[in-house]
N, C-alpha and C positions, 0 to 999 in steps of 0.2 A: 425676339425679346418681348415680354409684356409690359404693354403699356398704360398706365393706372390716369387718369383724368382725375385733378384732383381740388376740388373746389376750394378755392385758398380763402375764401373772404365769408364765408356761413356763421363759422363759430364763434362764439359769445366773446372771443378774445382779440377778435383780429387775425390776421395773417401770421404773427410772427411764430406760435406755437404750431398750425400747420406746416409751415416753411422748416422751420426745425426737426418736426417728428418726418419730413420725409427728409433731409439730410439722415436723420439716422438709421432710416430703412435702408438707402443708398449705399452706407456703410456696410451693410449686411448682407443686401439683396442685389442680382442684378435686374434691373429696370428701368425704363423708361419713364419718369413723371411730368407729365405737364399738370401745369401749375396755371390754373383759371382763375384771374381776378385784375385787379389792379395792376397794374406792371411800377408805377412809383413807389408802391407800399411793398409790393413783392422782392423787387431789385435789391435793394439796400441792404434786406435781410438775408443774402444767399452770398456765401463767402466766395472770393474770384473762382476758386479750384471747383466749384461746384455750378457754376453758371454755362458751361460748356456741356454738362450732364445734364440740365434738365428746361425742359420746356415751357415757355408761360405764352398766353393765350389772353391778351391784354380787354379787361373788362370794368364797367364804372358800377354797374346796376349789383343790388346783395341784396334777395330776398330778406326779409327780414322776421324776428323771430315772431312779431305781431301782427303780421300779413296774412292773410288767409292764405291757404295752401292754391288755391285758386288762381291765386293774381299771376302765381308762375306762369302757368298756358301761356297769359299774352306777355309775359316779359322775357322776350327773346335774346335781351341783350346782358339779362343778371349771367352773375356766375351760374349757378346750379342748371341753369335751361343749357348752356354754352358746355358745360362739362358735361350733360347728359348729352348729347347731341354729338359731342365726338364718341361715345360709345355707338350711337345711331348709325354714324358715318364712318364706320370702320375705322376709327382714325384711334382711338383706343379701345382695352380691351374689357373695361372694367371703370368704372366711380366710387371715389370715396368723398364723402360730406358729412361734415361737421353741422350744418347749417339746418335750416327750417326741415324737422322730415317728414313733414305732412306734404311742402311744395316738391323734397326728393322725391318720397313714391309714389307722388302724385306723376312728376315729366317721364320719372321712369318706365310707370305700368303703361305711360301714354303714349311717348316717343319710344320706346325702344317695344313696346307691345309683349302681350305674355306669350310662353311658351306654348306650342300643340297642347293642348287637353290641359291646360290649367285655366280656373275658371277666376282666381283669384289670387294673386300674389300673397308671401305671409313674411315674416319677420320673425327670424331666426337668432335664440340668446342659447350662450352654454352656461349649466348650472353646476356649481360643485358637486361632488356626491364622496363619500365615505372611501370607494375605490379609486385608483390611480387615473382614473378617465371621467369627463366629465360626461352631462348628458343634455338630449338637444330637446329643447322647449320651443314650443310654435304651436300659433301666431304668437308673438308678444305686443301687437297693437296693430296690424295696419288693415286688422277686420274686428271691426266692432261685433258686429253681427255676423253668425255666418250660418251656413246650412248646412243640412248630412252630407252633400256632395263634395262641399267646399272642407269640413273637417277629413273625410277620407284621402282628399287632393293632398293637406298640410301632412297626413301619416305618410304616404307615400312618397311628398319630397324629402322631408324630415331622416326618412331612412337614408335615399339617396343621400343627403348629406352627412349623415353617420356614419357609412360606409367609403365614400372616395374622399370627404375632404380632411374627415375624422380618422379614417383607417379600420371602421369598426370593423369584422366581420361578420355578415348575418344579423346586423342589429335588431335588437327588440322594441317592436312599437306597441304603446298603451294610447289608450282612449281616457283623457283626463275626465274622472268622475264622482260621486259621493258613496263608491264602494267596489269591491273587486268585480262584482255577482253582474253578466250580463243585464240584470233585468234593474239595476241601477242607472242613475241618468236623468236628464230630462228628456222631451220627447228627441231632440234634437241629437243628444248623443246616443243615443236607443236605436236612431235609423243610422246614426253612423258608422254603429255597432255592425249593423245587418250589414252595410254595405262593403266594411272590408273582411267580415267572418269570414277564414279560408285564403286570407293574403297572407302573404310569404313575411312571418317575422313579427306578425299582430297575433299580440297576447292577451287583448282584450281589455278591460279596463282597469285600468289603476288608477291609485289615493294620490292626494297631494305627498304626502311622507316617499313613496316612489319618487319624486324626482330627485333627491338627495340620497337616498339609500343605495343607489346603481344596482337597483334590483331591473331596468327598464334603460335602454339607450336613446329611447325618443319618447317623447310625451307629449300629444297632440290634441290642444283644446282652442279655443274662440282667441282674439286678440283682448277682447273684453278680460275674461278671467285671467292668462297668459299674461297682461301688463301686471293686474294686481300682485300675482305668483312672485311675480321680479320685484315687482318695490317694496312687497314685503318680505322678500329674502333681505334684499339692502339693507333694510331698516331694523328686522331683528340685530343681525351682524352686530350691527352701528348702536341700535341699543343695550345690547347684552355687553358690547364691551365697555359702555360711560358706567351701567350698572356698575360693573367690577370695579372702575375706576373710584365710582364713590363707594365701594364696598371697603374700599382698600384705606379710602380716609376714615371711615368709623371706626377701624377693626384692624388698628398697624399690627397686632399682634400675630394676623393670619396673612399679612403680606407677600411673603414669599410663595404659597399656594397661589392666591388672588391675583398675581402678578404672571403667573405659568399660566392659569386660567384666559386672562387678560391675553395674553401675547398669543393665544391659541385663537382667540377669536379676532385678532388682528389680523390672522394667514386666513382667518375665513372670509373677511371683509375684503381681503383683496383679493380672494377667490372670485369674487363677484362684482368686482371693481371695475367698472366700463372702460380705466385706462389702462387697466390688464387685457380684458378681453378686446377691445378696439371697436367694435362697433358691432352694428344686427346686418344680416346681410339680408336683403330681402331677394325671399328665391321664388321663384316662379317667372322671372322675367328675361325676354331673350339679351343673353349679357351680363354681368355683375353690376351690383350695387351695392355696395356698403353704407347703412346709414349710422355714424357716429354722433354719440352725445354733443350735446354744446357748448359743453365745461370739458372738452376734449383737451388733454394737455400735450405735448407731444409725443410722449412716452405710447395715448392712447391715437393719437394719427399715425405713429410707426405700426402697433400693429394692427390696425384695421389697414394699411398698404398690404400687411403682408395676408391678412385676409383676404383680400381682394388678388393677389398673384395666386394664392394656394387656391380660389376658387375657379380660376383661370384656368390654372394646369391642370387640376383633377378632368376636366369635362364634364362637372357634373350635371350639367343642363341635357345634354344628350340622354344623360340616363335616366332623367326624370320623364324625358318624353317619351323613352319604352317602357318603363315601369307603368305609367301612368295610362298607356293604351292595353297594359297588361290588365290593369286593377278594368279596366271601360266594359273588356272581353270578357272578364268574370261576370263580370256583373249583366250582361247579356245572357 
């Protein structure tokens, strides 16, 4: 059975909405959770019938949201160091955290170390798109800067991900850029262009409009541009629906439209909604990590558990590491 390490004490909230969104995984899923934090603050909240099913791993120390990502290394006794360490130590199979995730994939890349032939871990969001499947965007932040090597590395996990954890078949990978035309880019996507011309499922580059249209299943740029992409999908959503809202007080006349309008971009808002989606899993590292918002409610700690089981079972790590000696050999 899979076993989720799960940092009870990170998010902005306290323990009691982690505590709850993994009772409601429990209800769904079978798993193991241990629960890393406080054991007086954890206890109380876990109903008798469910205290028998899950594990806690008694801790004082919570990285905090104001801490350098840094301070983690040496604090061996926070939650987040304690819950990445039982993935370390085979003792589970996967972490999910709500909490600081600069100090996450900071213990992660460190303590559990990256995969054969990745040279840099990425951060993984799914985008809505127009068709019944969404599509996979990376880095979405945990590389400011990165190189041609480092964006060919995100397309070739990025697929891997499309394919076992998504189901895609054959997924289509683009080069996020300022036009369709190879000779588009800055220098940096230009040589990343060269480096995966001729891999299995790169279509070369695409517009920002590709990641919503599901003309493309993966879309593969910097954590830098990648964050933006995502906070202003959020924030379009979120503005275009108050527009409406104050459309609808000037103009009760057109209400009934304005209101259909309105409720359409309410399915899109939580299309994109971090307690829909559950969290970014950051891939390239030996093990799962799921890194969750910290306005995480439980709704979005259930499914980032179940993220973290489904990235489990697929194996996908395995296959990023043949894929990825596959892309080394071409390129030789």
């Amino acid at each position: 059975m899979v076993k989720i390490a799960i940092d009870a004490m990170g998010g902005d909230f306290g323990p009691e909405p982690i505590v709850n969104g993994c009772i409601k995984a429990l209800k769904k899923k079978k798993f193991t959770p241990i629960l890393v934090g406080n054991k007086s603050e954890i206890l109380p909240l876990l109903p008798k019938r469910y205290r028998d099913k899950i594990l806690i791993i008694d801790c004082d120390d919570v990285i905090a949201m104001s801490d350098a990502a840094t301070d983690a290394v040496k604090r061996k006794e926070s939650s987040i160091y304690k819950a990445v360490d039982l993935v370390r130590d085979g003792v589970a199979d996967g972490i999910v955290s709500a909490g600081h995730s600069g100090a996450t994939m900071t213990l992660a890349t460190l303590r559990l170390g990256r995969l054969k032939g990745v040279s840099r871990p990425a951060l993984v969001t799914l985008m809505p798109t127009k068709t019944s499947r969404r599509s996979v965007l990376l880095d979405v932040g945990a590389n400011v800067d990165s190189k041609p090597e480092h964006l060919a590395e995100f397309a070739v996990m990025g697929g891997c991900y499309a394919e076992d954890v998504l189901g895609i078949k054959e997924p289509s990978i683009g080069l996020l850029a300022n036009g369709e035309e190879a000779s588009k880019g800055n220098e940096v996507t230009k040589a990343a262009f060269k480096l995966l011309e001729g891999y299995k499922g790169f279509k070369g580059n695409v517009e920002g409009g590709d990641i919503f249209n599901g003309s493309c299943d993966v879309i593969t740029c910097d954590g830098f541009v990648g964050n933006l992409v995502l906070k202003t999908g959020e924030g379009v959503a979120s503005t275009i629906s108050q527009l409406i809202k104050d459309y609808i007080k000037k103009s009760p006349i057109r209400i009934t439209g304005a209101l259909l309008m309105r409720k359409v971009f309410k399915l899109l808002k939580k299309e994109i909604d971090y307690a829909e989606i559950g969290g970014a899993p950051l891939i390239g590292i030996k093990g799962c990590a799921i890194v969750s918002h910290g306005k995480s409610n439980a709704r979005a700690i259930e499914n980032a558990i179940y993220q973290a089981i489904s990235y489990v079972d697929t194996g996908v790590n395995e296959h990023i590491i043949t894929r990825l000696q596959e892309l080394k050999q071409k390129e030789i």
